[in-house]
N, C-alpha and C positions, 0 to 999 in steps of 0.2 A: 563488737566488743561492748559488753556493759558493767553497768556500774551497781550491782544489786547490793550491794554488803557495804556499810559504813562503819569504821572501826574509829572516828576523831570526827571530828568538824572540820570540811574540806578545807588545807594551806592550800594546796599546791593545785589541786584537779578543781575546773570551773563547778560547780554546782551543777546538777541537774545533763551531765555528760553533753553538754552544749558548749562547741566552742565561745572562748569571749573574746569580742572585738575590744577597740582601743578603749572606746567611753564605757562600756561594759567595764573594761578595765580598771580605768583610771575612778568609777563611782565604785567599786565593790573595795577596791585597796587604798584610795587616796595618792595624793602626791608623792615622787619617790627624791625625799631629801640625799643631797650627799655629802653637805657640811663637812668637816676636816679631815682629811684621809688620816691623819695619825688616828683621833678618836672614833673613826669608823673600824679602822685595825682595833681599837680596843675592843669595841664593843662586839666584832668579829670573835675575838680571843675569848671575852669571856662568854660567851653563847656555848662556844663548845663545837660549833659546827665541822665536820669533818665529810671528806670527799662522797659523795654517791657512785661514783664512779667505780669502784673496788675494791679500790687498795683503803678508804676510809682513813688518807691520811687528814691529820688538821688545817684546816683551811689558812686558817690566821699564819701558819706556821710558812705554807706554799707560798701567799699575797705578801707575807714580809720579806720573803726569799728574794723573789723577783724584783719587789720594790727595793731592795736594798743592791742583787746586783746593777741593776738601771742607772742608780747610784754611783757604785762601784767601777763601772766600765765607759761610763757617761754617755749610753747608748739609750734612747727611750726605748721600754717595755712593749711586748705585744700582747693580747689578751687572743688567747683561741676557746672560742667554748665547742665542745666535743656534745655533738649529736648525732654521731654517728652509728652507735648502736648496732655494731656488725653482730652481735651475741643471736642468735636464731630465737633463744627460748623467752629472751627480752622484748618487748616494747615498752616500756616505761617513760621512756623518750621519747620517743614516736606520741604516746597519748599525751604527754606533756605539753610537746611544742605545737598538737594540733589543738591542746583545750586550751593551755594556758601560755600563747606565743610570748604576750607581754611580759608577764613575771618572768620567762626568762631573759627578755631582749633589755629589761631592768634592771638583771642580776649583773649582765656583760656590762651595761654602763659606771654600776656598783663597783664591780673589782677592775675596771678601767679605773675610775677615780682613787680606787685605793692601792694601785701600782702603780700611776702614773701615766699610764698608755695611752695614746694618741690613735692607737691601732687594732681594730675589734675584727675577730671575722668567726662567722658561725659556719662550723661543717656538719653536715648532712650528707645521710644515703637518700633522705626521701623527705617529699614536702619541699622542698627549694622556692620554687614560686609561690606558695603559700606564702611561705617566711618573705621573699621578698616585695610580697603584697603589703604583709603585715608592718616591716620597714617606713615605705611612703610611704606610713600615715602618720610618723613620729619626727619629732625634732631633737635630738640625741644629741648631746656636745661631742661625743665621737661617733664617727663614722662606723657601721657596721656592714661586712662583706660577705654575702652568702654564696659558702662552696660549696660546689657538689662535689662528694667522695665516691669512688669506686665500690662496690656490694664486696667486699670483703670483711674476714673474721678480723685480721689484722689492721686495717683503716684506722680505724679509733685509738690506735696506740701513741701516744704521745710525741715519741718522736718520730714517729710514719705522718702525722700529721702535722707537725712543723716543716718537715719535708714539702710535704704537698703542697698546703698552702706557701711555702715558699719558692715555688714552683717545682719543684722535683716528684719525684716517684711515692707513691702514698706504701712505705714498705720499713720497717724500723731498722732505727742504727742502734751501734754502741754508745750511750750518752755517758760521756765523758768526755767533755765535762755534761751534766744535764742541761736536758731545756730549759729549765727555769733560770739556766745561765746563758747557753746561748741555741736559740732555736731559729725559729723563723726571721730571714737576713742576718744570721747572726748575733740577732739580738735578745736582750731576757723576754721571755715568753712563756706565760702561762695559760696552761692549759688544765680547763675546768668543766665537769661533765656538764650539763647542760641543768637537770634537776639541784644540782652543786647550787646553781648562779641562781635558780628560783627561788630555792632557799635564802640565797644572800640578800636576792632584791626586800625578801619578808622583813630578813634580819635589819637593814637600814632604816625600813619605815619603824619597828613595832619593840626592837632592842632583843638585849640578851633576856633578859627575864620570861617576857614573852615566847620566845623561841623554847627557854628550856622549862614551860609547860608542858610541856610534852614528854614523855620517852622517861628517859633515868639520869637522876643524877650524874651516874658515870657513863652515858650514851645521851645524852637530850634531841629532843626532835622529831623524826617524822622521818619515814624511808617511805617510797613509791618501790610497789611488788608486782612483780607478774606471778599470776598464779594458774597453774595447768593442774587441772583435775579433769580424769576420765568421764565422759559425757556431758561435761559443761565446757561451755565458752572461755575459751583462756578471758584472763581477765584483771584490769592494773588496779590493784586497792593503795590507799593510803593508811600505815599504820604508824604507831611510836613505838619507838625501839621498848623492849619490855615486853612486848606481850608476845603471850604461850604462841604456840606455832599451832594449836589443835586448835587456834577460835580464825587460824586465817585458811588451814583447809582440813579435811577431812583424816584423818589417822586409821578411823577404825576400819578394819581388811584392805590397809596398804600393807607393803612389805619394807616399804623403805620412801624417802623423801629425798631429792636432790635441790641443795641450798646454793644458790651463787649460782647457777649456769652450768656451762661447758669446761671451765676451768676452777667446776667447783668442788663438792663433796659430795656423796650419796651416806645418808646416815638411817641406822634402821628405823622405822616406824618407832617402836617403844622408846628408842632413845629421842627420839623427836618430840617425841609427845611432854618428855621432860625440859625440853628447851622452850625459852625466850626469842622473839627476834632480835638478833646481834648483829651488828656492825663488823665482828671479829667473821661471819660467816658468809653476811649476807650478798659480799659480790655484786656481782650483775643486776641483783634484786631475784634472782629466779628461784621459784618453788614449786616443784614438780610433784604431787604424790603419785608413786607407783604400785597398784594393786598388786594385791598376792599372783594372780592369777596371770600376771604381765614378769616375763625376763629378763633381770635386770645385766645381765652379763649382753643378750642380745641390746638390749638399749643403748648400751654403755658401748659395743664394738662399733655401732651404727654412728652416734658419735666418735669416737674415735677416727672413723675414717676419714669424717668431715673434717676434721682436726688435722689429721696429717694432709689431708689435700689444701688444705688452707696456707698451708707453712710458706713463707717467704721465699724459700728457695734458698736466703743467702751463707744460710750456716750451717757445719754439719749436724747438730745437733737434729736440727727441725728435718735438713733434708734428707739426709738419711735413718735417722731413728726415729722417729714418726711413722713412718712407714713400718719398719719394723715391729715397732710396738701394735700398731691397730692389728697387721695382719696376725701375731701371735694372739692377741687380746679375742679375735676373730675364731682361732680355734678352740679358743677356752669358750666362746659365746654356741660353738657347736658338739654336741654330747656324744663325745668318742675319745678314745686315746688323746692324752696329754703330753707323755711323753716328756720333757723339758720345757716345755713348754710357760710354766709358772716360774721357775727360775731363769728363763731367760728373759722373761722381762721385769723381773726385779732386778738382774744387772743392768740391762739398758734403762730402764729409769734411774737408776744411780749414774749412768754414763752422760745422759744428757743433761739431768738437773745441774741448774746454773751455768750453763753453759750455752745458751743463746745469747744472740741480740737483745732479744725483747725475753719475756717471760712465759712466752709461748710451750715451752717444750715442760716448765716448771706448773703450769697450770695446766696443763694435758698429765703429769704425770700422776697431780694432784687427784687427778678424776678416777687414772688409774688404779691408785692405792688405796683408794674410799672403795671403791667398786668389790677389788679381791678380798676387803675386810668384811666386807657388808653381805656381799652375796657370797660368803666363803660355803656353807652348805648347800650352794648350790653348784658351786665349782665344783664336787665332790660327787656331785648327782651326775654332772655334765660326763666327770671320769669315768664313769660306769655307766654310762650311755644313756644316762637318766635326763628329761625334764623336767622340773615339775608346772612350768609353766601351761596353760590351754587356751593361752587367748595369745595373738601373732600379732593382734593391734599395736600400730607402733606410739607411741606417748609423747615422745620429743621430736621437736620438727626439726630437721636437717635437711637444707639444702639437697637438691640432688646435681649434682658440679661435677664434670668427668674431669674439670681439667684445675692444678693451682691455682692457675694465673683469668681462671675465667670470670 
């Protein structure tokens, strides 16, 4: 992986694609103050900072939640930071935690102090003994615990991993009430992507102002991207929210771009070229550009499948319409009779939205409806036994998994 293209002055990724050690650390950032949790919530609130994780909710709004059920229940807080990164098209995490360990292992003691938690633990698909190297070397007023998580899509879900870490099954529930009220033993628990917490550890030392040099007014900051372009090295850049999407990859003889991942959107080329990077889109961080000359209905089936093999098992939604949907989505990605095929799964994606555990089947449907919009004139080719695709390379990595549960 490299780092050829600089769009900011590195926050978050070490200089020079060299991981950084402790002293490394502590001489490029300085000391990480954590003076008054109330005026660290402020300064939190007013930076603007919001989740990297996905959902791009406000951070300030999460660390108040928690810290006031902890309050409420008179049970101390847990702090989980989520490095899990089950997303295939992602590593953003992965490059984080191996360049920049500390700034996140800063960020965990940060919203430790500003929920009150006594109880840190970091989960991981991969790197574990790295991180727990990086660990003893540090004096931390709370204790942080490195778990290893199972290689699945669903791991990372918030409350599959309160689960886990609370010794159970890394697999989501119904949160109700949420985790941020009672998760891990029961207790409020917050769970924060791991690039989240690097951000925060910045935010403590350097304030809100500094932080919203960056990005826009109404977005401030810095997002960390995975970027997949055909014949180059996928690759994580850091940008500020605001800028065009045609200066982070390539537009001209793509057909289309897929924003967010796996549970994200596919949007044509010319409309992309008109977009900003957004927080309202950007998901997972992922940016795939898909040449004219590559099929996007086969790309989109190939995922899909990964998607329904992935599904928990515990709901019908996921366990039976997942399935359904890739295999029909399957016949659309191969050029012959359709049949009913188009409308059958525009019912079952109305049958399953909202209607999970988790938001599994809402972000698979997601992907679905971007796909039948975007490559509609190709659907149409597909019917009459056309493709217009000539290249079978495939673009997006998917796992190759026979089994759910493997």
């Amino acid at each position: 992986m490299t780092f050829p293209d600089v769009y900011m002055s590195p926050r978050l990724l070490a200089p020079g694609g060299a991981p950084a050690d402790l002293p490394t650390h502590e001489q490029r950032y300085g000391p990480l103050p954590y003076g008054d949790p109330v005026a660290l919530l402020r300064t939190v609130a007013e930076s603007g900072l919001t989740g990297r994780g996905g959902a791009a909710f406000p951070v300030y709004r999460k660390l108040a939640s928690v810290a006031e059920a902890g309050r409420r229940t008179g049970r101390t807080p847990v702090v989980v930071a989520n490095g899990a990164e089950g997303e295939p098209a992602s590593c953003k995490d992965k490059t984080l935690l191996r360049l920049s360990p500390h700034l996140v292992l800063d960020g965990i003691q940060v919203a430790a102090a500003a929920v009150g938690a006594d109880e840190a633990h970091l989960a991981v698909e991969d790197g574990a003994s790295y991180l727990e190297s990086a660990l003893a070397r540090r004096d931390d007023p709370v204790a942080v615990r490195v778990v290893r998580l199972p290689k699945r899509f669903l791991s990372g879900q918030s409350s599959a991993l309160a689960r886990y870490v609370g010794g159970g099954a890394a697999l989501p529930a119904h949160q109700d009430p949420p985790v941020r009220e009672r998760g891990v033993h029961r207790a409020p628990t917050l769970v924060q992507n791991v690039e989240t917490l690097a951000h925060l550890g910045l935010i403590a030392r350097y304030g809100a102002d500094w932080f919203r040099s960056a990005g826009t007014p109404a977005q401030p900051g810095s997002a960390l991207c995975t970027v997949h372009v055909p014949g180059r090295e996928v690759r994580v850049v850091e940008a500020p929210f605001g800028m065009p999407l045609g200066r982070l990859l390539p537009l001209d003889g793509m057909s289309a771009v897929l924003v967010g991942g796996y549970h994200g959107t596919w949007i044509p080329a010319a409309e992309a070229a008109e977009l900003r990077l957004d927080a309202g889109f950007l998901g997972a961080g992922v940016l795939a550009a898909l040449p004219a000359d590559r099929c996007g209905l086969a790309e989109t089936a190939r995922v899909l499948r990964y998607l329904a093999l992935q599904s928990a098992g515990q709901c019908g939604p996921c366990l039976n319409g997942l399935p359904r949907i890739a295999a029909a989505f399957r016949t659309l990605a191969a050029p012959g009779p359709q049949g009913t095929t188009r409308d059958d799964l525009a019912r079952w994606s109305g049958l399953v939205e909202g209607r999970g555990a988790c938001h599994h089947p809402d972000g698979t449907v997601r992907l679905v409806r971007s796909a039948l919009t975007t490559f509609a004139a190709e659907l149409d080719a597909h019917a009459h036994g056309l493709c217009t695709a000539t290249d079978a390379t495939p673009l997006l990595p998917v796992p190759h998994e026979e089994s759910r549960h493997a």
